[in-house]
N, C-alpha and C positions, 0 to 999 in steps of 0.2 A: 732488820731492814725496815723504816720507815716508809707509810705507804703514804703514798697523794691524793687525797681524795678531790677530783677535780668537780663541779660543774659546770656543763653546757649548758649555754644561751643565746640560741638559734632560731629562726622561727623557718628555715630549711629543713624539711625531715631527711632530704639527701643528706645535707651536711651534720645534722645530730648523727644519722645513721653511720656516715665514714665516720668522725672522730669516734665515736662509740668501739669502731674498729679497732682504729688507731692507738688508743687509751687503753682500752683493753689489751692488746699484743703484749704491752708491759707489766713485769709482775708487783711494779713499785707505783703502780699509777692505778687507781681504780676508781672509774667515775659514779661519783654517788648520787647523780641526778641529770636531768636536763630539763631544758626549758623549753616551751614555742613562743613566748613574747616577752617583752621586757618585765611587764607586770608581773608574769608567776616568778622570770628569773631574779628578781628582788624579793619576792617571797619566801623564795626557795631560797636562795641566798643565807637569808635571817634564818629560816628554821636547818636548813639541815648543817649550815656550818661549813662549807667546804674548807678546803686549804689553799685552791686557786680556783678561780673562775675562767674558762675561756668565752669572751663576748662578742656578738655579732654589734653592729653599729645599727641596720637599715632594719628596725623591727617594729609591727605592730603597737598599741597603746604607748609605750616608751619605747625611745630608742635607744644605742648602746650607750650615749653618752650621758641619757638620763641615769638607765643605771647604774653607771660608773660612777656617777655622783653621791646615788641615793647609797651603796653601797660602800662607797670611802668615806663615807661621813658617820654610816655607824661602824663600819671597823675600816681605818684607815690602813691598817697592817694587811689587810686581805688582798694577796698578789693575784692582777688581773691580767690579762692579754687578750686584747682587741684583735678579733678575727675576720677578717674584711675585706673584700676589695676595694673599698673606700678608703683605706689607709693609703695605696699608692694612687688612688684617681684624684685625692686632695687633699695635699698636707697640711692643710686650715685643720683638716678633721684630726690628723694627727697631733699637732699641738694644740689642737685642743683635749684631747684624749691626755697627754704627758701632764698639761694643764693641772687636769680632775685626775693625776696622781696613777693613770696606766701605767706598768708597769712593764708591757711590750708589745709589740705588734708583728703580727703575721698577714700577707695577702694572702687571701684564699687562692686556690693553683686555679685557674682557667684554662688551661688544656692538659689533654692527655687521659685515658680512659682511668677507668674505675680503681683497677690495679695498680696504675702507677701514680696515681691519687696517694693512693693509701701508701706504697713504699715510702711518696719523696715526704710526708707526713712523718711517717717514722722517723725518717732520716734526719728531716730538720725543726719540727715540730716537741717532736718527745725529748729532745736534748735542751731545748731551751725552759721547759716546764720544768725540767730539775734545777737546772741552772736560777731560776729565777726563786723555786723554791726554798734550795738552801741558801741565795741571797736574804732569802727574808728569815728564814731561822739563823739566819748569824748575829742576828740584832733581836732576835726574840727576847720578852721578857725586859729589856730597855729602855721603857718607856713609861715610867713611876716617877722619875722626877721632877718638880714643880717647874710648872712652866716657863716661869724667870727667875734664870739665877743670876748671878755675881760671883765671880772667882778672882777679882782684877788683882793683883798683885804685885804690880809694876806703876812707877810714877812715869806717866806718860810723858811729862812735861821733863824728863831727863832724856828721852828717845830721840835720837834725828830720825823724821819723818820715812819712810816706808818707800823703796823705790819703784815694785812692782806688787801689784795686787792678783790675786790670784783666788779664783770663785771654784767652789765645787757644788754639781748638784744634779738631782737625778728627781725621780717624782716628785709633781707641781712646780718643776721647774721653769717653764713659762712665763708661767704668772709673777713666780718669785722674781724673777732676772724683770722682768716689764716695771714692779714695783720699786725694784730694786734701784736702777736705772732712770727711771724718770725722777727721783730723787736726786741723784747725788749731781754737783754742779758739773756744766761741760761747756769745753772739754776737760776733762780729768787732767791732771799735773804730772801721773805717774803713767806708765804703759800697762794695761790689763789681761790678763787671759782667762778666759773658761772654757771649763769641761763639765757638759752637762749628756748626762748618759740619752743616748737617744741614735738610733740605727742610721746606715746612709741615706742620704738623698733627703734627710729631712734640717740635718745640719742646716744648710745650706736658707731654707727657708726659715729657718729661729733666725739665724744671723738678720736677714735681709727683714723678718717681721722691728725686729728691737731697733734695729738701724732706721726704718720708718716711723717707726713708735714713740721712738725717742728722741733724745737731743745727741745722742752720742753716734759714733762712727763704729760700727758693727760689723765687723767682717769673718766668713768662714775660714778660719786660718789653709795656708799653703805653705809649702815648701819654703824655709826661705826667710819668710817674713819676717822685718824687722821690728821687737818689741820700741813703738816709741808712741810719749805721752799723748794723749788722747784720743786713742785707740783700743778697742775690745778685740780680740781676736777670740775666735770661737772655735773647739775642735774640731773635724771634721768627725762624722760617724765611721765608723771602723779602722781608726787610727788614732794611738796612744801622740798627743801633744807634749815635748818635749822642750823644755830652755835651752840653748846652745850659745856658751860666747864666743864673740867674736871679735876681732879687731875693729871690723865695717862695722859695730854695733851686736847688742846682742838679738839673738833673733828665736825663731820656735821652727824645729823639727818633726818630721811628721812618721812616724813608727808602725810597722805591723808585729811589733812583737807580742808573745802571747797574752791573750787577754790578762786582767789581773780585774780579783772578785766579780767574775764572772763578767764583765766590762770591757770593751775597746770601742772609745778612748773611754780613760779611768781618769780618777781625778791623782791616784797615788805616784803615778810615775810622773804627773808634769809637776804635783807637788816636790819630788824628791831631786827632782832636777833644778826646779826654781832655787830649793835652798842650796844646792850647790852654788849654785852661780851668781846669786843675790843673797845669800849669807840670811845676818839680821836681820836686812832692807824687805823682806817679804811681810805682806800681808794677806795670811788667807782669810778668806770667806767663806764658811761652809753651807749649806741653804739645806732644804727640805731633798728628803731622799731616803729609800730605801737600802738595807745592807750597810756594810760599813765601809765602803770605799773612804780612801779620804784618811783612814787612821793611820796609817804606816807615814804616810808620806805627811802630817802634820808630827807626827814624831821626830822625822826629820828637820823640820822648821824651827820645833820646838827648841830641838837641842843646838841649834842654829842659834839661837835668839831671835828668831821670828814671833811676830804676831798671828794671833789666830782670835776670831768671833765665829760667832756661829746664829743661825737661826733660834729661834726659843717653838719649842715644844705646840706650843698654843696655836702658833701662825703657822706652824708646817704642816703641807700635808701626810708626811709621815717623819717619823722625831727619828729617823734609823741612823742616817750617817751624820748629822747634827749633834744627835744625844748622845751615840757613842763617844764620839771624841768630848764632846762636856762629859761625859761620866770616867772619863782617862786622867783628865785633871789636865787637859793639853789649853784648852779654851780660857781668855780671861773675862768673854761674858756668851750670855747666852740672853737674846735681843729678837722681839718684837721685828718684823721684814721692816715694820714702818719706822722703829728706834734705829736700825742699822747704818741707813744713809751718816745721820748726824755721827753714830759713832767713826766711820769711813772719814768721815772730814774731819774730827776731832785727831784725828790720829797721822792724816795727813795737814794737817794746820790749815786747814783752810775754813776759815770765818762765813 
């Protein structure tokens, strides 16, 4: 049984105190340090190694989001979660957290005494530190390949153009879809969807930021909606995005079926449904992310006759569900955020 070495970084000695609790009850979890301000939790960080960090935002000398940075910049693979009441009083802070490659987010509880602190902890706290865990050792060790490769193997200029595009992406996704986006021309020609891993109620606020941001039409997907061209439609958090056709056009359905790679919404199941329904005609995009979501459901594409690209290693904030599927041999390049746009248009014909 593999143990988790967590560190805290809190500048709360309540809240060092309960998680210490909390952390401790489990025999798979044992926290091998803590912090009281940002400064020592990046030092600590570096020397003792943990396997995940849990991080406060609102701290002394650095705040959470400095060390968020300062710590995914020297190990980009070090699985974090932002522990905060700042997460639900401003979702600016949480996409900016997903931004600099956070990993998840938790509200601190605000009522309730001491005891039932520490149960609803238990209950929903310690389930997601595994979870987020063995997301990151499924991609362990994946991450040795040259930053840009080339695998293209298909004469593009014999393809008919691509009828639906289809984005996957989980940490620094943000930034990537903003970069992404203010690139490619708009409106788009074809109908688009994304699934970018990131919990309720913050959907909501990606859509409405890119939709501002950008030149394109941004919307948190609903029930219903119909795929049509120049349109993003965005998953909602805690529901699997699905293709569904129809007569009236085809459109995207909205699922609580069980998570998949530890994810709802995943990017696998609106992958596997797109190439049902759009055969050849798909184009995925895979971006920066942690774990391997995204691989199953590019397999399916694959054998579809779909296209797939992906992020390149260099520009991601983590190379995990990017470089898996380039190291499958599913991807025919592996591309710079900022080389991506022009490939998107080269493959939709547009000049």
């Amino acid at each position: 049984m593999a143990v988790i070495n967590v560190l805290i970084v809190d500048d709360s000695s309540v809240v060092r105190r309960t998680l210490k609790t909390v952390l401790s009850s489990d025999p798979e979890i044992n926290v091998v340090g803590s912090a009281s301000d940002g400064r020592e939790g990046v030092d600590l960080g570096l020397k003792l190694k943990p396997d995940l960090v849990i991080l406060d935002v609102d701290m002394p000398k650095m705040n959470g989001l400095e060390v968020l940075a300062e710590l995914k910049a020297k190990n980009p693979e070090l699985p974090i979660i932002m522990f905060s009441s700042l997460v639900q009083k401003g979702s600016l802070i949480t996409l900016d957290a997903i931004s600099l490659g956070a990993d998840d987010y938790y509200c601190k509880p605000s009522t309730g005494s001491a005891e039932e602190t520490i149960e609803l902890l238990k209950k929903e706290l310690l389930p997601r530190i595994k979870a987020i865990f063995k997301k990151n050792q499924s991609t362990s060790g994946l991450f040795k390949l040259p930053p840009v490769l080339k695998k293209e193997n298909r004469d593009l200029s014999k393809l008919s153009p691509p009828k639906l595009l289809a984005i996957g992406v989980s940490a620094g996704g943000p930034d990537a879809l903003k970069t992404l986006l203010l690139a490619l021309p708009a409106p788009l020609p074809i109908p688009a969807i994304i699934t970018q891993h990131m919990p309720p109620d913050f959907t909501k606020s990606l859509a409405d930021h890119l939709n501002s941001q950008t030149r394109h039409s941004v919307i948190e997907a609903s029930e219903g909606d119909k795929l049509v061209p120049g349109r993003f439609l965005l998953a909602p958090g805690d529901y699997h995005m699905i293709v569904k056709e129809s007569t009236a056009g085809n459109c995207v359905s909205l699922t609580q079926t069980p998570p998949e790679n530890y994810c709802r919404p995943a990017v696998d199941p609106m992958l596997r449904s797109a190439s049902k329904v759009y055969g050849s005609s798909v184009l995925v995009v895979i971006l920066t992310g942690m774990g391997q979501d995204g691989l199953q459901g590019c397999k399916a594409v694959h054998e579809a006759g779909g296209r797939i690209i992906v992020q390149d290693q260099a520009t991601s904030v983590v190379w995990g569900m990017p470089g898996t599927i380039f190291r499958e041999g599913l991807a025919d390049e592996a591309l710079s955020i900022h080389d991506l746009p022009s490939a998107i248009m080269m493959r939709l014909n547009i000049k």
